[in-house]
C-alpha positions in Angstrom: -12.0 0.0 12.6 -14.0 -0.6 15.9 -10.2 -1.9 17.4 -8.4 0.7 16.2 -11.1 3.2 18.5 -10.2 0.6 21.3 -6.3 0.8 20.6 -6.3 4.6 20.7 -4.8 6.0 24.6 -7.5 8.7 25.5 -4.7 11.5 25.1 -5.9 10.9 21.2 -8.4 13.2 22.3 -5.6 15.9 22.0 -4.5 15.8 18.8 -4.0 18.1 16.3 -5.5 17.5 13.0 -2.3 16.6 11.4 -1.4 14.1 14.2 -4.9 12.4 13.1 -4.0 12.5 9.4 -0.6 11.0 10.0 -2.4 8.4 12.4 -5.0 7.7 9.7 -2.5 7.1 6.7 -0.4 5.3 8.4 -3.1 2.6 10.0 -4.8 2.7 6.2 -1.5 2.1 5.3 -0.6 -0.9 7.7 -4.3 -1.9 6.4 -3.9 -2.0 3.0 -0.9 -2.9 1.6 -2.0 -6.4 1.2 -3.6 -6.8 -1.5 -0.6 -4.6 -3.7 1.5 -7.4 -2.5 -0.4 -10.0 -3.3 -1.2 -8.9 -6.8 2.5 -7.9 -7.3 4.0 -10.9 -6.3 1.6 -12.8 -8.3 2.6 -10.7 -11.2 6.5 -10.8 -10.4 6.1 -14.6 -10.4 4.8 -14.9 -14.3 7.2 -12.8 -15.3 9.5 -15.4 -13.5 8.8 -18.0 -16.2 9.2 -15.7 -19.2 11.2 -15.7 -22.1 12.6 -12.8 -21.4 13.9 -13.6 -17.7 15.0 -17.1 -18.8 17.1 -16.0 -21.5 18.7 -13.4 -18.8 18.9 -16.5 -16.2 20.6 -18.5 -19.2 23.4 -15.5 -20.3 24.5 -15.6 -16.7 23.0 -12.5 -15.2 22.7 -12.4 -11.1 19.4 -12.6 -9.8 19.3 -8.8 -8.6 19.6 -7.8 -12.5 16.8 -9.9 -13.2 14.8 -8.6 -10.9 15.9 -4.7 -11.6 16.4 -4.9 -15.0 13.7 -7.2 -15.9 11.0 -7.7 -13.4 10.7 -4.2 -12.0 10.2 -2.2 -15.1 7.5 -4.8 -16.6 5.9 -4.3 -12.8 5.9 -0.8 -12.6 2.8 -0.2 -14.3 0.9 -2.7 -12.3 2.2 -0.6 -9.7 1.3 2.3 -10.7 -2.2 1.6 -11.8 -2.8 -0.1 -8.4 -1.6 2.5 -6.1 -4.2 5.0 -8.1 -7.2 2.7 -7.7 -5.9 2.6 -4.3 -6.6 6.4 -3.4 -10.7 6.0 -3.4 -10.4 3.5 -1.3 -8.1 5.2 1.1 -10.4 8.7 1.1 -13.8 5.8 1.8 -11.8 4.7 4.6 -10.8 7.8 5.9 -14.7 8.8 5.3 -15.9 6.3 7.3 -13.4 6.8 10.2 -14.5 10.2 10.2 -18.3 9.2 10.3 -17.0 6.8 13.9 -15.5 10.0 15.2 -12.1 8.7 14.8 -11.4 10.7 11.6 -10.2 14.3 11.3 -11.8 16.6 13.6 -13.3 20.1 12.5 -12.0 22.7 14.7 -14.2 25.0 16.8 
C-alpha cells in the first residue's frame, strides 16, 4: 500500500472524494482479483473431469457449450459466495488506506 502512496502524482492531493473512491476500487480491484481466479480455475478444472462434462465432450458439443452450459452455471455460486466474502475485505482495505491518509478524505 506504501507503493501505491509513492505511485500517486502529487495533483492526488486535489481530488474529489469520488476520484479517490474510484482510485481505491479500482487499485483493490487490480489487488485482489487473484485469489477469485485462482479458486475459480481450480474449480472450473474439476468440473473438467466430470461426468457431466465428459458425457457433453462425448455427444459432440463444442467446447464453448461446455463451458456455458456446463461449467458456468455449476461455478456461479462459487462465484457468488466469493465475491461476498470479498466485500469485508475490500471495506479493511479501504480502512486501512484511509488510516495511511490515502483513503477518502473528510471534507472541511
Amino acid at each position: 500500500m506504501g507503493a501505491l502512496a509513492a505511485a500517486l502524482p502529487p495533483v492526488s492531493v486535489s481530488f474529489t472524494a469520488l476520484d479517490r473512491y474510484f482510485l481505491i476500487t479500482v487499485v483493490l480491484s487490480v489487488v485482489g482479483w487473484t485469489g477469485l481466479a485462482r479458486q475459480l480455475r481450480a474449480k472450473v478444472m474439476a468440473y473438467r473431469s466430470a461426468d457431466f462434462c465428459q458425457a457433453a465432450l462425448a455427444a459432440g458439443s463444442s467446447d464453448a457449450r461446455i463451458i456455458f452450459v456446463h461449467m458456468l452455471p455449476n461455478a456461479a455460486s462459487h462465484i457468488i459466495v466469493s465475491a461476498a466474502l470479498s466485500i469485508p475485505y475490500m471495506i479493511l482495505g479501504e480502512t486501512s488506506l484511509s488510516f495511511l491518509g490515502l483513503g477518502i478524505l473528510p471534507r472541511w
